[in-house]
Every structure is written in C-alpha cells, then in structure tokens.
C-alpha positions, 0 to 999 in steps of 0.5 A: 500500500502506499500511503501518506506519512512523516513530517519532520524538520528540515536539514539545511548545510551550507558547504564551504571551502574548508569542508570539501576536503574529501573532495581534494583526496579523491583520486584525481584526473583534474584538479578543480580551479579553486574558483570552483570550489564551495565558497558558502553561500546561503540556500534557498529558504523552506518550510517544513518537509513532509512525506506524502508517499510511502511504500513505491517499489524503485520509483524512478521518474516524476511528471505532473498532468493537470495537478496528478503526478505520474511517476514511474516504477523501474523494476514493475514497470508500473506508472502510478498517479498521485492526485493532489489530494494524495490519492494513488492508484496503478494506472497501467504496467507498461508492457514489453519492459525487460528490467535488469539491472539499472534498466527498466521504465525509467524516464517519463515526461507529459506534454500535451496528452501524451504519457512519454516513457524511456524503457528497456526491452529485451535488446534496446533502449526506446522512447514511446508515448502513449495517449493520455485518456481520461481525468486526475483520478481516473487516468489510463494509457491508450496504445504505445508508439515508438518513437526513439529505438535503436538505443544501447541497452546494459545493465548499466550505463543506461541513461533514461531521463527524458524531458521537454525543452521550453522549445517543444523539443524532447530531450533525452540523455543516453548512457553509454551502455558500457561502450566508452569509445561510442560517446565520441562517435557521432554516429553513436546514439549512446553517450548523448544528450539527443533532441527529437521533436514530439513524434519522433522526428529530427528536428531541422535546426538540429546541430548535426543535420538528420541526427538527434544528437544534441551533444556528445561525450557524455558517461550517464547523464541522468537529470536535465533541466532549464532555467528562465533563460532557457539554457539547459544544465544537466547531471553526469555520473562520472567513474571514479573521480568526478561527477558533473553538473553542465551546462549544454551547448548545442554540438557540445562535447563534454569529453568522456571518456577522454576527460573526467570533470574538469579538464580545461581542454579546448576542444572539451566544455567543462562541468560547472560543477564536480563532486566525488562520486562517494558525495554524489552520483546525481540523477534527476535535477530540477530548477526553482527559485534561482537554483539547480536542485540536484537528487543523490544516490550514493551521495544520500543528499539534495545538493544546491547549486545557485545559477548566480553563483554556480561555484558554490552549493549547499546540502540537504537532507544528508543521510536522512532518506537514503538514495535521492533518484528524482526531484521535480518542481510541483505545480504549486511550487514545492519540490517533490523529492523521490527516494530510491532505496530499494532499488538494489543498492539502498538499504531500505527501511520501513515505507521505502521508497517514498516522495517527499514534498519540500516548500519553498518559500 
C-alpha cells in the first residue's frame, strides 16, 4: 500500500571551502580551479518537509498532468498517479519492459496528452508515448508508439531521463551502455544528450543535420533541466573521480571518456560543477527559485547549486532518506523529492521508497 506519512524538520548545510576536503583526496584526473570550489553561500529558504508517499517499489521518474503526478516504477514497470489530494492508484504496467539491472521504465515526461516513457526491452533502449485518456483520478494509457529505438541497452550505463525543452523539443540523455569509445562517435546514439521533436522526428535546426544528437561525450547523464533563460544544465555520473553538473551547448562535447570533470581542454566544455562520486552520483535535477536542485544516490543528499553563483552549493537532507533518484518542481511550487532505496543498492527501511514534498518559500 502506499500511503501518506512523516513530517519532520528540515536539514539545511551550507558547504564551504574548508569542508570539501574529501573532495581534494579523491583520486584525481583534474584538479578543480579553486574558483570552483564551495565558497558558502546561503540556500534557498523552506518550510517544513513532509512525506506524502510511502511504500513505491524503485520509483524512478516524476511528471505532473493537470495537478496528478505520474511517476514511474523501474523494476514493475508500473506508472502510478498521485492526485493532489494524495490519492494513488496503478494506472497501467507498461508492457514489453525487460528490467535488469539499472534498466527498466525509467524516464517519463507529459506534454500535451501524451504519457512519454524511456524503457528497456529485451535488446534496446526506446522512447514511446502513449495517449493520455481520461481525468486526475481516473487516468489510463491508450496504445504505445515508438518513437526513439535503436538505443544501447546494459545493465548499466543506461541513461533514461527524458524531458521537454521550453522549445517543444524532447530531450533525452543516453548512457553509454558500457561502450566508452561510442560517446565520441557521432554516429553513436549512446553517450548523448539527443533532441527529437514530439513524434519522433529530427528536428531541422538540429546541430548535426538528420541526427538527434544534441551533444556528445557524455558517461550517464541522468537529470536535465532549464532555467528562465532557457539554457539547459544537466547531471553526469562520472567513474571514479568526478561527477558533473553542465551546462549544454548545442554540438557540445563534454569529453568522456577522454576527460573526467574538469579538464580545461579546448576542444572539451567543462562541468560547472564536480563532486566525488562517494558525495554524489546525481540523477534527476530540477530548477526553482534561482537554483539547480540536484537528487543523490550514493551521495544520500539534495545538493544546491545557485545559477548566480554556480561555484558554490549547499546540502540537504544528508543521510536522512537514503538514495535521492528524482526531484521535480510541483505545480504549486514545492519540490517533490523521490527516494530510491530499494532499488538494489539502498538499504531500505520501513515505507521505502517514498516522495517527499519540500516548500519553498
């Protein structure tokens, strides 16, 4: 049963430079420009948080319809809807999926009556999108189109977050599914960031012409969104140095697995951001109120990055809840936070996973 549960008072850190020692410890490929370093600047102000979602079984991915959240569930391949009163229900087991791994229905995004969703079949990565039928409450999925396949599959490495643009667009990270060398092919679909228009197509304005490769170079980039200017930032599990936040450029290439974090290469475009993966791996990522709010795994922490100020961040939530998957901006402008503790890795406790609501204010 999932059901509604816990409040308690939030935990805010403000990092500083001095605290970041691990970081310098870390075996390196790079060291950070010191710019880059933590200088401490203050967090954005929440209220506090509460868990409004209990029991999820590896949630992976977050979206909202006309007030209801959608999210994902790797392992089951089930979406299931949140009302805004809390309300859930199953609204249907996506067919097909092949979970395995970090493979499964992992990425979902809604745009104009269409449920989008980034699974794992029995040889592939896809992207399909299904109609949207019926209200909050009552939500259902029509039949699936494909309109992305051919993506490299692994038991890892695979990617999976898929969002839409402030241009219509979707973009979509793919991992590079164990294959290094296939992120510096552009002829490769894995190791990328792509760009493909609602139905599938290649949009023309694309930075490579008839491909839906938007950038390159990348390792497993799981968390993608855009600030009011429309500049795309996105997260990046590094190996075993660095992990990355980034900021996107059309024809970018971001390096891997030439470079890990940062380089300062000219033919490479450097992370904003770099933290070891032990206080990391950054998955899904979201913008509100002037800052980049990034969901850890391994890391077991909320990280802050504000866009004024992108050499500096603070942490929330720090081993509080275990393994952070998603985080997305509700409708009424809170965060809504996904746990991922039984996906394998986390050591679940009771009501694992949940979703937990922070106010911002």
């Amino acid at each position: 049963m999932v059901s509604r549960s816990w409040r308690g008072p939030i935990a805010w850190i403000v990092v500083s430079a001095a605290s970041i020692a691990l970081v310098a410890c870390a075996p390196t490929a790079s060291t950070p420009s010191p710019s880059r370093l933590p200088d401490g600047s203050g967090p954005v102000s929440a209220g506090t948080e509460t868990t409004i979602i209990e029991n999820l079984a590896a949630p992976w991915s977050i979206a909202f319809h006309e007030g209801a959240a959608l999210i994902s569930e790797r392992d089951s391949a089930r979406i299931v809807e949140v009302s805004d009163d809390d309300d859930v229900r199953e609204v249907a087991v996506v067919d097909g999926v092949e979970p395995g791994g970090e493979g499964g229905l992992l990425g979902i995004a809604v745009h104009e009556r269409y449920l989008y969703a980034y699974s794992t079949g029995a040889d592939e990565n896809r992207v399909q999108r299904f109609p949207l039928t019926g209200s909050p409450g009552s939500l259902g999925l029509g039949a699936p189109e494909t309109i992305l396949d051919g993506l490299a599959a692994a038991s890892n490495h695979n990617g999976g977050r898929i969002a839409f643009g402030p241009d219509g667009t979707l973009y979509v990270t793919v991992g590079d599914a164990g294959d290094r060398e296939s992120a510096q092919d552009p002829g490769s679909l894995s190791g990328k960031i792509l760009r493909i228009a609602p139905d599938g197509r290649v949009p023309a304005d694309n930075p490579i012409a008839g491909s839906p490769v938007y950038s390159l170079g990348h390792r497993n980039p799981q968390g993608l969104a855009w600030d009011e200017g429309g500049t795309l930032y996105a997260s990046e599990f590094g190996q075993d140095t660095w992990d990355e936040l980034n900021v996107i450029e059309p024809g970018g290439n971001y390096g891997w697995p030439v470079v890990e974090g940062i380089a300062d290469r000219d033919e490479f475009i450097d992370p904003v951001q770099q933290w070891a993966p032990d206080a990391a791996s950054p998955s899904g990522i979201a913008i509100a109120e002037g800052a980049v709010f990034i969901a850890n795994l391994r890391g077991e922490r909320l990280r802050e990055v504000p866009l004024d100020d992108v050499s500096s961040y603070a942490e929330h939530f720090t081993e509080a809840y275990g393994r952070l998957r998603d985080v997305v901006v509700a409708p009424d402008g809170a965060l809504w936070v996904l746990t991922n503790n039984t996906d394998g890795r986390g050591d679940p406790g009771d009501g694992d996973d949940r979703v937990i609501r922070v106010p911002l204010e």
